[in-house]
N, C-alpha and C positions, 0 to 999 in steps of 0.2 A: 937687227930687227927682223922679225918674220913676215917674210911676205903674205898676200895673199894668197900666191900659187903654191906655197909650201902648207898655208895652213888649209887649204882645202884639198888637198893632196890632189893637185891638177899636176900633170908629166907630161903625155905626147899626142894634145889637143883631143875633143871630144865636146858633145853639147853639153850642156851646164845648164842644169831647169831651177828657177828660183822660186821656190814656196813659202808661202807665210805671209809676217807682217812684220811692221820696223824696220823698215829700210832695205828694202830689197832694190830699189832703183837705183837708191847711192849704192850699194853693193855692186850691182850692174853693172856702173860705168866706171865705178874705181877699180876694178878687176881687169876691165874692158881695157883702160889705158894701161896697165901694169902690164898685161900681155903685148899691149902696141909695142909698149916701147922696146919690149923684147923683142923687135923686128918680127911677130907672128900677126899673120890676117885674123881679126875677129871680128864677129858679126854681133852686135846686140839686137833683140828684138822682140817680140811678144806674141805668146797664141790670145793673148787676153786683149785687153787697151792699157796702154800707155801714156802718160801726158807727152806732148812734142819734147824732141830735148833740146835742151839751151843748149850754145853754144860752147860752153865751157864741158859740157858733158858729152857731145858729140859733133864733130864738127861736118861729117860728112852725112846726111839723110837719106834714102831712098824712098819713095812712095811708087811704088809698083805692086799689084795684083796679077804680075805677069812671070814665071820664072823665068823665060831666057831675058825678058827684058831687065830682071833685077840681078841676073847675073852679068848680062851682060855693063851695067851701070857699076855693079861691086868690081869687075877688072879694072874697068875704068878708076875708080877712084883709088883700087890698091895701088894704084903707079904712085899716087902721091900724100896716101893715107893708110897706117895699117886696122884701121880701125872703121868701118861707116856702121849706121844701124838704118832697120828696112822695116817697112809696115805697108798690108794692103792699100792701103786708104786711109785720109784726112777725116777727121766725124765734127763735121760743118757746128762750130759756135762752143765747142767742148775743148779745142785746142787739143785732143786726142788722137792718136793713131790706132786704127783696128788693126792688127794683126794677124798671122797666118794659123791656120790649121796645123793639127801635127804632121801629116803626109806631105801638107807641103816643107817642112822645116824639117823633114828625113829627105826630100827632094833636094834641098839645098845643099844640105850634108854629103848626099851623094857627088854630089858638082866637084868636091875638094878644092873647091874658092877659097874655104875658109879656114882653118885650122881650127880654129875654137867659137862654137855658138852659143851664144849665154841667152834666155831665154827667159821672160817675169813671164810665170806660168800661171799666175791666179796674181788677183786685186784682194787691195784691203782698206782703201776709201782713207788712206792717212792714217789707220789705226796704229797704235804696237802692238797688238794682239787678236787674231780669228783664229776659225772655227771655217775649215772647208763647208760649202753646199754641194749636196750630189751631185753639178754637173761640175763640178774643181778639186783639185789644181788638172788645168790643161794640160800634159805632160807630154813630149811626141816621145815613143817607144825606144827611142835611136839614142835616149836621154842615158850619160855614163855616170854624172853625178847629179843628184836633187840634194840642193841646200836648203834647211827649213832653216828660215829667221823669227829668232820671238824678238821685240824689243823689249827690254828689261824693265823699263818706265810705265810699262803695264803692270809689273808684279805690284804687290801691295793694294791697289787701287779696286774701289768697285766693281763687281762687273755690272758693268753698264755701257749704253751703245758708244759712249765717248770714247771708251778705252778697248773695245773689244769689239771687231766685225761678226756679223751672225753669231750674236749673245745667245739666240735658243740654241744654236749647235754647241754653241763652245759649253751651254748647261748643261747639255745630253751627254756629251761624251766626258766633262770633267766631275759629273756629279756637282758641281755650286749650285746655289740658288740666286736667281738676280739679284744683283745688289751684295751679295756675298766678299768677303777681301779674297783678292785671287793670289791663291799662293803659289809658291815654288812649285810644291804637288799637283796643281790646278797646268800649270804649263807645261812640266813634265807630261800632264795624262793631254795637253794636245800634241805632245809629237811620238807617243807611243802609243796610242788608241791607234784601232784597225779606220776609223774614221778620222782620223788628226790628219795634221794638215800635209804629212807623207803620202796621204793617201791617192792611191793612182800609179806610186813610185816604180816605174820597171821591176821586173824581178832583179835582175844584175846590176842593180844603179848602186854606188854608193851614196848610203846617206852620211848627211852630215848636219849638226845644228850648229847653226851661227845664232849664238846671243849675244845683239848689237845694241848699240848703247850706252855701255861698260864706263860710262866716261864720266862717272865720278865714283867714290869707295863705296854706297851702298849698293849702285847698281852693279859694280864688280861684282861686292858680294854676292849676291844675289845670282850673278851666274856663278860665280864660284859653287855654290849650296846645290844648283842643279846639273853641273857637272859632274861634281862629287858623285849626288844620287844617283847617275845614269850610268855611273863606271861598279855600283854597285848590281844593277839591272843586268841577266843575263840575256833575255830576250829580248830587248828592244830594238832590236833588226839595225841599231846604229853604228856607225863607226867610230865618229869622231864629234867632241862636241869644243868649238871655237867662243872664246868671248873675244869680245872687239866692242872695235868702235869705227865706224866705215867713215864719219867724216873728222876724226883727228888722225894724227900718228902719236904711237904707230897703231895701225887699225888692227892688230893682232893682240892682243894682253896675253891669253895665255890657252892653253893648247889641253884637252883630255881626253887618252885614247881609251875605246870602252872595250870591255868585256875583256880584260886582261887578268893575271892573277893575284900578282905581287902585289902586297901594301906600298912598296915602293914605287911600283908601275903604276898605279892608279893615282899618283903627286903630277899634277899639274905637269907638261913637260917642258915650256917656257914661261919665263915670265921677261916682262920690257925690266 
């Protein structure tokens, strides 16, 4: 089975900024423990809001708007936890956590408390599909990889507000019209448009797309179709494009690395 930390080409720790929609939180925390258990400190956390997290996805919290005091509470809990996550402040009646700034979350990083910081860098309201607005994805600069998520459960379907976060962006940059069937093409042009939901991405970050989902045979397909397309694309600034599935196993399906030359090379490089 392929892990996580293989399929996102993660090696010797580095922040990790989550963009898009479809599950980027399950993504968060099933990464989060994959790395615990490999005896490495990780921190999850957000420049955006987050819902609080359950118990089963985090067991240790921080709420501090203080850095020595939120470092000083992360030693503490690494003695008995490889894993806590940290947010400025509670947001009274929302069950939410506001989160840090990027300066503050390159402060962090500088601390070396943590080995790996994973970071939900923009919201998307439960959708499987947005469209950044000008002030998103929050990205702090210090960020080595940005993983975009489409959820696959978007494709096929209307666009409309149900299925798609900021419908007029996701119009602008993919050419549909409301109400339109959003196709492969339509998702493809959000993660290779100069405004898709990359946008913001460091210069040196690799990118990668996760399309999560995957968990039955059309929505395999379905990323299967824009995988393919994206190993044909020589410019789209990407690496590597992942299908999965974040809350089964194994949450890897199968693997396409881009801009390669062989017709051999551009075949899928795992399957379960």
């Amino acid at each position: 089975m392929v892990t996580l930390r293989e399929g996102l080409m993660l090696e010797d720790g580095g922040v990790i900024s989550l963009v898009g929609a479809g599950g980027k939180t399950s993504l968060m925390f099933r990464l989060a423990h994959e790395l615990a258990r490999a005896g490495e400190a990780v921190l999850t956390t957000t420049t955006t809001k987050i819902y609080e997290p359950r118990p089963e996805q985090s067991q240790h919290l921080i709420v501090s708007g203080s850095l020595p005091g939120l470092l000083e509470a992360a030693r503490a809990a690494l003695k008995n936890h490889h894993h806590c996550t940290a947010a400025a402040a509670k947001i009274a009646d929302q069950r939410k956590l506001r989160g840090y700034p990027p300066d503050f979350i390159q402060a962090i990083w500088n601390s070396h408390v943590f080995r790996w910081i994973i970071v939900e860098a923009d919201g998307a309201a439960g959708r499987p599909l947005k469209a950044p607005a000008d002030h998103e994805p929050v990205i702090p600069d210090c960020t080595s990889r940005v993983v975009g998520i489409v959820g696959l459960k978007g494709a096929g379907r209307p666009l409309m507000d149900r299925w798609v976060f900021r419908k007029e962006q996701f119009c602008q940059i993919t050419g549909l019209a409301s109400g339109a069937k959003i196709s492969e093409d339509a998702i493809i042009a959000s993660l290779v448009h100069v405004n898709g939901i990359f946008r913001n991405a460091p210069a040196g970050a690799v990118r990668i797309v996760f399309c999560n989902q995957a968990d039955d045979p059309q929505n395999l397909a379905l990323g299967q179709c824009i995988g393919r397309k994206l190993t044909m694309s020589m410019k789209s600034g990407l690496s590597r494009v992942v299908i999965g599935q974040t809350l089964f196993d194994p949450p890897i399906l199968e693997i396409y690395d881009l801009n390669v030359k062989s017709d051999y090379e551009t075949q899928p490089k795992r399957r379960r």
